[in-house]
N, C-alpha and C positions, 0 to 999 in steps of 0.2 A: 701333754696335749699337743696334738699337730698344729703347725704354723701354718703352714701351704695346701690347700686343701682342692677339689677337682671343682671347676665352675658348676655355677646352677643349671648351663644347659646339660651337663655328663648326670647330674643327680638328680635332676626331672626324667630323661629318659631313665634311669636304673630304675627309678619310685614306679615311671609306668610298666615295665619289663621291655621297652622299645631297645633297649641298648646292645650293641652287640656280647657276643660270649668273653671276647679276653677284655674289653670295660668294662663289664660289669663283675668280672674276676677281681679284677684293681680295685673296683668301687667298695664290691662288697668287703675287702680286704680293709680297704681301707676305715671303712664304718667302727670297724672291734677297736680301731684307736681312735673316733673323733666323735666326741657326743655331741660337738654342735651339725656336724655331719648328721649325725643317727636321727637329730630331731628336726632337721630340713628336711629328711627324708621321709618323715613318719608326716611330717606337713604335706606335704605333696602327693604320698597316698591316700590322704584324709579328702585332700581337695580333691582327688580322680576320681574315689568312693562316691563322694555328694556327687559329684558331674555325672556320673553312672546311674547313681539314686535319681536323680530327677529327668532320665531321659526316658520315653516309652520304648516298648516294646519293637514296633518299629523302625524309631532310631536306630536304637540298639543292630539291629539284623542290617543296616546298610553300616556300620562302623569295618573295617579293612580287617584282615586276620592278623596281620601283623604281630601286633600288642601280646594278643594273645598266646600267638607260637611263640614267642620269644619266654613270655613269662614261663611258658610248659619247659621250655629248654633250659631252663636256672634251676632245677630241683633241689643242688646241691648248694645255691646263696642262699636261697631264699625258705626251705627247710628242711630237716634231717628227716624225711620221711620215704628215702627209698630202699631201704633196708640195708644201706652198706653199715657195718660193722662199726660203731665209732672208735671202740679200742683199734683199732685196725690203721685207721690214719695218724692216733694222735700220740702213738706207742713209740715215738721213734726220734731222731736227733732235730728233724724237719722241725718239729714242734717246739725244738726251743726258740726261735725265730718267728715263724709265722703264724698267723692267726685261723681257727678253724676252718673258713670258707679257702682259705690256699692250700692247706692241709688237704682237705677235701676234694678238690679240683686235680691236684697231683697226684695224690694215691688213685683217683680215678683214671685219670688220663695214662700215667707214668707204671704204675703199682709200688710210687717208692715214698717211704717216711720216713727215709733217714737222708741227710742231705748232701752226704756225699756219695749217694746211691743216685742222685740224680747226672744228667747225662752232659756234666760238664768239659766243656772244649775251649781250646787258647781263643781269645780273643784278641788282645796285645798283652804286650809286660804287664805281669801282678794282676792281669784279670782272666777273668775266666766265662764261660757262658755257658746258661742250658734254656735251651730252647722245648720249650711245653706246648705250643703247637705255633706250627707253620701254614699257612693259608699259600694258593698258587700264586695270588698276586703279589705277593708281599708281606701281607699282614703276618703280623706272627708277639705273641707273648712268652718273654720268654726273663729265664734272670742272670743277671748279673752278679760275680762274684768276685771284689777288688781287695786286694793288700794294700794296707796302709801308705798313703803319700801314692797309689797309684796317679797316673795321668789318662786322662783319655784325648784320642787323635780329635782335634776341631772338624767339627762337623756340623753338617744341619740335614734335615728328611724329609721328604715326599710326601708325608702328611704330619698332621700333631701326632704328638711325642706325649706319653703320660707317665711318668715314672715315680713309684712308691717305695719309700727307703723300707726295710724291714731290720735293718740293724746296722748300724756306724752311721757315718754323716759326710756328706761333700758337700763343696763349695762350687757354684757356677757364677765365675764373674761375684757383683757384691752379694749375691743371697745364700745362706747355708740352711740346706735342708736335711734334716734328720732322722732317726725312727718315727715311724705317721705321716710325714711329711709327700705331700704328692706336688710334683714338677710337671707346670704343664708349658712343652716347647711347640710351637708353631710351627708348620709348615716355610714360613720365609726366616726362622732367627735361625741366625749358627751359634754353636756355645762351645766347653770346654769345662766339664767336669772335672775335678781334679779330688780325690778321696783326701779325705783328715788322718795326720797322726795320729795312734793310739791303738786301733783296731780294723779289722776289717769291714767293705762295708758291701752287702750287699742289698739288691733293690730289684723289685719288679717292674719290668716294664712292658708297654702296650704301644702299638703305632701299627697303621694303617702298610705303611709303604717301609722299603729296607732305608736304613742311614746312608746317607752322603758324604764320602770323604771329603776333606778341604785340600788333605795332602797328598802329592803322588806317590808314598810310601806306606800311606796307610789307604788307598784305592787300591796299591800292589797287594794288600795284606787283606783285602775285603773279599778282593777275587780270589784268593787259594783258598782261606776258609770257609769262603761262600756266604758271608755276612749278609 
């Protein structure tokens, strides 16, 4: 059962389809490990259903399209009905790690299910990274992949920070967050991951804007790889 789980404003927007595409990638990811998750969520549809039920016709036609496009653009959280192939995503090494809705998102995006088919590049010592989409401003979803007792450089980011472990466990400062567990870092904190002995640990993560080094070594190392 997850400990750390994404605020009620990130799971009101997914319940309405308002959320953008790499949160509600996380979210949805997240949901296949947190049943008290799946049932905040299943509340919060129920309650938009009745708010829809009791508005006329009228109303209805001045509500924004928003909502709407967004929910049409989740086909692949929210349900297996566009014909992609399920043996096809869930055939492959990906799958021993992630949960369908990532499975899904990546054979789509990527064409890859197995996970070291994804298009992993250095990020510092004992980590690695693969980037699943990039946006022009920054945004970008992408994962993390750290060897045991890794470090990462201190840092803080340009907007919140949402990070889903999918296998091992890190420590940031006193809280340890593990498989299900979602990290949510703010815009003004800096932190300092640091991965657990035993296993490797990789994680999904989502943020608005690119990371902030703290160090001039790891600023040097952000600009070559282009983090």
């Amino acid at each position: 059962m997850a400990r750390y789980h994404p605020s009620e404003d990130w799971l009101t927007a997914y319940a309405s389809g308002a959320g953008d595409e790499a949160t509600s990638v996380l979210i949805a990811t997240h949901l296949t490990f947190c049943s008290d998750c799946r049932k905040t969520v299943r509340e919060f549809e129920a309650i938009g259903g009745a708010l829809l039920d009791g508005m006329n016709i009228v109303e209805l036609e001045g509500l924004p399209d928003a909502p709407d496009n967004a929910i049409a653009s989740l086909p692949v959280l929210k349900s297996e009905t566009n014909g992609t192939d399920h043996a096809a995503y869930t055939q492959g090494t990906f799958s021993d790690i992630a949960p369908r809705p990532l499975l899904r998102y990546v054979f789509d995006r990527l064409g890859a299910k197995d996970i070291d088919a994804l298009p992993w590049k250095f990020y510092g010592p004992g980590i690695k990274r693969a980037v699943l989409f990039q946006g022009p401003d920054g945004a970008s979803i992408r994962l993390l992949r750290s060897r045991p007792g890794a470090v990462f450089s201190a840092h803080r980011h340009g907007s919140e920070e949402l990070t889903l472990v999918l296998k091992g466990a890190y420590r940031d400062g006193a809280d340890r967050y593990q498989t299900g567990d979602v990290q949510c870092v703010s815009e003004t904190e800096s932190h300092q991951p640091i991965v657990e002995q035993g296993e490797e640990c990789i994680a999904l993560v989502v943020s608005d804007k690119p990371t902030i080094p703290l160090g001039l070594v790891a600023r040097i190392v952000q600009r070559i790889i282009g983090a």
